[in-house]
C-alpha positions in Angstrom: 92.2 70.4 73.0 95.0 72.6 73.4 98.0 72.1 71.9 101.3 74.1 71.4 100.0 75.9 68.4 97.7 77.2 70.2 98.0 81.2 70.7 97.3 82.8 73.9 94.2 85.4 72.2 92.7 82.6 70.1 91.5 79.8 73.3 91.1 80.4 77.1 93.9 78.9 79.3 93.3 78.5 82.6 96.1 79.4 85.5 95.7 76.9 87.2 92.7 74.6 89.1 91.8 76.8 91.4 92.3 80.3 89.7 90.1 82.0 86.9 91.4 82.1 83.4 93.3 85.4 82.6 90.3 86.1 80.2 86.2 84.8 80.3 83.3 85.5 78.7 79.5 84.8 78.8 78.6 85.3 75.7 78.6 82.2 74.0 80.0 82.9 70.4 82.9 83.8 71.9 86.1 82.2 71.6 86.5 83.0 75.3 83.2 81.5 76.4 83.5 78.1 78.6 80.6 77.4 79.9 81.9 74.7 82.3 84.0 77.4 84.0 81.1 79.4 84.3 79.1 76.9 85.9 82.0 76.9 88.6 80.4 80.9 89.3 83.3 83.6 89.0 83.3 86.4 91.3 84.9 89.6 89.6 86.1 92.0 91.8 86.5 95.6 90.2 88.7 98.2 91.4 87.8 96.8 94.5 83.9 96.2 93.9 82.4 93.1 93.8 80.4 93.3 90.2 77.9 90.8 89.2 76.8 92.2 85.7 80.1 91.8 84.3 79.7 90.3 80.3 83.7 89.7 80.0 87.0 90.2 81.7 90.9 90.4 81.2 92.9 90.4 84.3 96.4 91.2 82.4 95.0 94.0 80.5 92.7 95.1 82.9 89.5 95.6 82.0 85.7 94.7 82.1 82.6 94.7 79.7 79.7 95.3 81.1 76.1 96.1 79.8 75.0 99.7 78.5 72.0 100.2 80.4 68.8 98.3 78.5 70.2 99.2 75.0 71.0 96.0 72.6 71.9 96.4 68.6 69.4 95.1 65.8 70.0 91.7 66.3 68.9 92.0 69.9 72.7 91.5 71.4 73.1 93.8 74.9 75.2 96.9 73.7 78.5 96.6 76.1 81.4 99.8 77.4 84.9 98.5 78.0 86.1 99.8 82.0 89.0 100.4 82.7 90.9 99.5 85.9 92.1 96.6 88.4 90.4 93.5 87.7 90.3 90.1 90.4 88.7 86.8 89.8 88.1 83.7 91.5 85.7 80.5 92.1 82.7 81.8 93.9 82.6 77.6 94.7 85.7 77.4 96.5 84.2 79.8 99.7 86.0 82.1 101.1 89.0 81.4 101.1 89.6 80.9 97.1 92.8 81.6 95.5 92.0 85.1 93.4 93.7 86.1 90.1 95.3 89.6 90.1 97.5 91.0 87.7 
């Protein structure tokens, strides 16, 4: 699936087994949608609260998307604000003592 050609903003690459990709998404026409990672659960910790309505992340560039309220566009999509801040994932299936990803 990946391959050498492959940029870095066009696929998800995963850091390693046990640690979130840098980037994720739930939203499945996304290029950085994997559904079998999200089936693992990822916990998203955002300057330093645990968030569960989170619709994508970037750990390098450190942000969230999250949901606008109740408000969606004409095609019925959730409307979404970019955050701001310091962003930590991990594997809500590894327990407690999962490896996080930081920047």
């Amino acid at each position: 699936m990946n391959n050498a050609s492959d940029t870095p903003d066009s696929t998800p690459a995963t850091g390693g087994a046990d640690t979130p990709p840098d980037r994720l998404a739930i939203d499945p026409k996304s290029p950085f949608c994997d559904m079998d990672l999200l089936r693992r659960g990822v916990g998203i910790r955002f300057k330093g609260t645990v968030r569960n309505n989170v619709e994508e992340y970037c750990i390098s560039e450190g942000w969230v998307r999250v949901q606008a309220g109740k408000a969606v566009d004409r095609k019925g999509n959730p409307l979404t604000i970019k955050l701001n801040g310091p962003v930590e994932a991990w594997y809500e299936d590894l327990g407690e003592s999962a490896p996080v990803a930081k920047a």
